[in-house]
N, C-alpha and C positions, 0 to 999 in steps of 0.2 A: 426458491430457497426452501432449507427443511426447517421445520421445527427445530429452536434450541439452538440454531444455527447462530454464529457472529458472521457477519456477511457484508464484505468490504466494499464499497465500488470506488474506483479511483480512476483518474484522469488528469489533463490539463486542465488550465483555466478556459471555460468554454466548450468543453465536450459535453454539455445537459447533465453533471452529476447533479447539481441544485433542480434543477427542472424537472431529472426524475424522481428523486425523493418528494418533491412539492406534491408533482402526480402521486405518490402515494401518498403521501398525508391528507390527500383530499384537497389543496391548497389552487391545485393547477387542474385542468381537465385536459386527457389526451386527448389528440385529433384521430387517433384509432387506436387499435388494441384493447385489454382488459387489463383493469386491476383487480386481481382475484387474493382474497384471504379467507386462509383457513375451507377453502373449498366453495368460499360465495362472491360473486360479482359485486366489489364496492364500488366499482368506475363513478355512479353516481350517486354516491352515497354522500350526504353532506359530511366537513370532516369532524365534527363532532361525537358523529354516529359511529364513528368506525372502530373504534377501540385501539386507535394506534394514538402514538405522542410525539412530539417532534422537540427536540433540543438543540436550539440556537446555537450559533455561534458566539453571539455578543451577551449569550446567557438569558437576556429578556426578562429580568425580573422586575416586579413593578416596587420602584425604587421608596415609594412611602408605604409600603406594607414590612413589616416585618420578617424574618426567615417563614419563621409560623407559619406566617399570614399567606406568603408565598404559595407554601408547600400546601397548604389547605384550600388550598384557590378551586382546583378543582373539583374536588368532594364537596363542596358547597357548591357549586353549580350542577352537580348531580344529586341536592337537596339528603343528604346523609345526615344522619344526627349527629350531636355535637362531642356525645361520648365518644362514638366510633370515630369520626374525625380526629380528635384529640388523640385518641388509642394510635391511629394508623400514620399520623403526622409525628408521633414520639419515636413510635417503632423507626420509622423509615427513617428518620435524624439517625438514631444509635444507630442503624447498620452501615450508614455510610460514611461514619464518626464527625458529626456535629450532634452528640447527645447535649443539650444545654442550650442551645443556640438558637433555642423558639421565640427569642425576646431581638434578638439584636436586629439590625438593620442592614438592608446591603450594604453603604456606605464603610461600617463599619466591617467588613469580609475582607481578606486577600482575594488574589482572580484564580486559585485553587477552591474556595468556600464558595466562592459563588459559582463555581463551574458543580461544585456539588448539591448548594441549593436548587439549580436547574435539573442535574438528575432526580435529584430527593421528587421534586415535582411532579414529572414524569412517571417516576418508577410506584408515586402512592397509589395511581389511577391502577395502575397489576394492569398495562396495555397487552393486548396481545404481538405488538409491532412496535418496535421501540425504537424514532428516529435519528441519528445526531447526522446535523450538518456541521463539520468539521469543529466539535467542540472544545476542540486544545489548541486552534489556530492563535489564539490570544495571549497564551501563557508560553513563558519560556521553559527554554530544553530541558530543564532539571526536571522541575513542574510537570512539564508533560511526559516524560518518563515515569514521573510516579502516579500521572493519572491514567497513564498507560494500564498500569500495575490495576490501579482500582477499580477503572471500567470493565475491566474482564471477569474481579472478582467479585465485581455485583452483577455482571452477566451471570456467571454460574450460580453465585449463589440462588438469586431470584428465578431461573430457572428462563431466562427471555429468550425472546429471538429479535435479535437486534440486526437493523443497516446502516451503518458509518458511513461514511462518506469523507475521503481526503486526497489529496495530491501526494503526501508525504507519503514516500515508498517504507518508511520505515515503522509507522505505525500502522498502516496495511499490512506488513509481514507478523509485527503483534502479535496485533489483535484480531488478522481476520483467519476464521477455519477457510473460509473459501473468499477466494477475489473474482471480482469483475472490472475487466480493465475497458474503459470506453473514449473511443474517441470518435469528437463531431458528431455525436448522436451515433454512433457506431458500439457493435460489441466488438472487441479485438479478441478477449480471450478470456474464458468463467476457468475456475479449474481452484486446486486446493494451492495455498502459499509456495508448496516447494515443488510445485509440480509447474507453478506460473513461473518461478524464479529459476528452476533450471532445467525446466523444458518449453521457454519460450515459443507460441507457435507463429511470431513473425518477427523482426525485426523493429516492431514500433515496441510492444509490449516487452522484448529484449530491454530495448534503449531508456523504454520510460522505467521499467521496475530495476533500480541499482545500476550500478555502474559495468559497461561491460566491452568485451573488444572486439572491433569487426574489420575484418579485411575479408573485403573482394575476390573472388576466385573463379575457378570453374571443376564443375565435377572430370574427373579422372575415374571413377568406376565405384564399385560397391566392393569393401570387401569383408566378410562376412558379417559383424551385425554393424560395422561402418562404412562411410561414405569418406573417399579418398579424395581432397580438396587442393587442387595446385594453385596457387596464390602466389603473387610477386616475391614474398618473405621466404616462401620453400612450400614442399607438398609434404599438409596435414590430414593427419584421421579424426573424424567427429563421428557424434551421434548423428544419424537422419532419419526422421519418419517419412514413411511416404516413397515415390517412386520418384529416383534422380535420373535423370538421361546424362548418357556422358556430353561434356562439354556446357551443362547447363549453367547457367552464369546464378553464383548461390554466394552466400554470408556466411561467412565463417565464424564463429561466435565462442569466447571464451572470456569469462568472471575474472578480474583480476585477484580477486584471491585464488583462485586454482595456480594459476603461475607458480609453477617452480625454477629456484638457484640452487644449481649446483657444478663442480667442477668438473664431473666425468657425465654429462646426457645421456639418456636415453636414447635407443635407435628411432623411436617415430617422436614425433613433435617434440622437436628440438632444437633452436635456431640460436644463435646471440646477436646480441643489439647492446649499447650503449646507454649508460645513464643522462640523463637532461638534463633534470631536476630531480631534489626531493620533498617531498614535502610532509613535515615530522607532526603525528599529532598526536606524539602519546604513549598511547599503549600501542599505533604500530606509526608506518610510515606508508605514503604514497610515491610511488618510484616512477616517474616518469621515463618510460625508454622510446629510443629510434632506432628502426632500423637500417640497412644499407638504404632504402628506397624513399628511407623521410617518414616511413608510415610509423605513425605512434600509438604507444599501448601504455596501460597504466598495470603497474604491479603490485600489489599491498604485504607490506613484509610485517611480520609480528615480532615483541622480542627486540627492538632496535633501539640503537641510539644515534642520534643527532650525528654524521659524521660517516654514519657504516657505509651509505653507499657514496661512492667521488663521482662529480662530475666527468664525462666523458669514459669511467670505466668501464670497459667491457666484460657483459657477464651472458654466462650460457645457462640459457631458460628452456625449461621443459615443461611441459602439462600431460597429464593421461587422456587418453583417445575417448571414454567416457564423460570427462567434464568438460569435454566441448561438442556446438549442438550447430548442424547446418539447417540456415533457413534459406528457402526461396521465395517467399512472401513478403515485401515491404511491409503491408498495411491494407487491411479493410477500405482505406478510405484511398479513394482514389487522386492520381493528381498530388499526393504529398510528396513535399520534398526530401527527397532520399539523400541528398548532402545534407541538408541541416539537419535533417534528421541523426544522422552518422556523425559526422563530424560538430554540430552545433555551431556555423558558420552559412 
């Protein structure tokens, strides 16, 4: 990763996101490979030594010490005077707005304060490696949208190079400049947020990041910068990297928001299907359709109300040949199940 970089790694429960950040914090030791910062080999560096900081999930703060007391915890075990201390535990309260709040106690914090005392902590030591293990797991959806909001702007400000760590596809897209998607101790796919979200390079990393549609096909030929995909539902144009042989059995892959309704189609990717369900949440809605063959897709309309679309009606859907992407790759990891994977059954 670069300098300065926000640097996402996300997975399932179980694919080593906690095991590799441990190994970088010094916590865990690899059974090979290097841990290299800033251009030196810390693999065995104890983690004290290393100039990184790790921030908990459950916050970690030693509950009979004060905010202060917290936040000064580690400049007193790097024996600092008490001016300076004082100075750098004030400063770092005012920037990440607990100015005042050197007296009180966790007890008395919401789990927004205290997710900020655990930063303050961190960010006083100026690490050059700044860790969080998924530190808004604890806090509700509001809350974590607005500490969404905060942790990026004490990234920039302080000038860090920070690694996150979460399953939640949504604060990956955030907050991170670049993702790493992992599964089973697997890399599936490094690359920047909209380069992971909509150029997919298999089908797991497809399925894990956002919501998205796949139907089964086989390649029909290349035609100029797309690949021509016959599928049960009708033959669509996608995007394809890479070399397709005709007949190659490939995934057809489209974002339910790219879906378009309209009354008069377009000549390529065009089909109708029938509404199922809907499901209203707001500011849009989730459309459930099927096709002739039972295969289902999800549509997200914007703009809607409760009512707009009826059960069973039939509507004619279109997408552009660019916002959709063919893969022939399940998965790095071998042996994974390609129905629950696809379907989630």
């Amino acid at each position: 990763m670069e300098k300065g970089e926000f640097y996402v790694i996300m997975g399932p429960s179980g694919s080593g996101k906690t095991t590799l950040l441990k190994c970088i914090a010094g916590l865990l030791t690899p059974e090979a490979g290097k841990i290299v910062l800033d251009g030196v080999d810390i693999t065995d560096v104890p983690p004290h030594k290393r100039n990184t900081s790790l921030i908990f999930q459950d916050y970690a703060l030693f509950p009979h010490m004060t905010v202060g007391e917290n936040v000064e915890f580690g400049l007193k075990l790097k024996k600092m005077d008490k001016d300076t201390i004082k100075s750098e535990v004030k400063h770092t309260l005012g920037v990440i707005g607990l100015a005042g709040f050197e007296d009180r106690m966790p007890r008395e914090l919401s789990g927004g304060e205290k997710q900020r005392v655990a930063v303050a902590r961190s960010l006083v030591l100026k690490p050059k490696l700044l860790l969080y293990d998924e530190p808004l797991a604890n806090l509700d959806y509001r809350l974590q949208r607005k500490m969404e909001e905060e942790l990026k702007s004490i990234h920039e400000e302080f000038g860090l190079t920070s690694v996150y760590i979460t399953h939640n596809q949504e604060q990956a897209l955030s907050l991170g400049d670049r993702l790493m998607v992992i599964n089973k101790g697997m890399i599936e796919q490094v690359g920047n947020t909209d380069e992971i979200y909509l150029g997919p390079a298999n089908v797991f990393t497809a399925r894990f990041l956002g919501e998205i549609n796949i139907l089964n096909g086989k390649v029909a030929g290349k035609e100029g910068e797309f690949v021509r995909v016959v599928t049960e539902e009708g033959s669509f144009l996608g995007r394809g990297h890479g070399t397709f042989e005709t007949n190659a059995q490939v995934f057809y892959c489209v974002r339910p928001e790219k879906l378009r309704v309209g009354a008069t189609p377009p000549k390529e990717n065009s089909t109708s299907a029938k509404v199922v369900t809907t499901i209203y949440r707001g500011t849009e809605a989730e459309v459930i359709l099927a096709f002739n063959h039972e295969t289902r897709v999800k549509y997200i309309a914007y703009d809607v109300t409760p009512g707009t679309f009826k059960e069973h009606e039939a509507l004619n859907i279109h997408w552009r040949p660019e916002d959709a992407v063919v893969l022939s790759e399940v998965s790095k990891v071998k042996d994974i199940d390609i129905d629950k994977l696809i379907y989630g059954s």
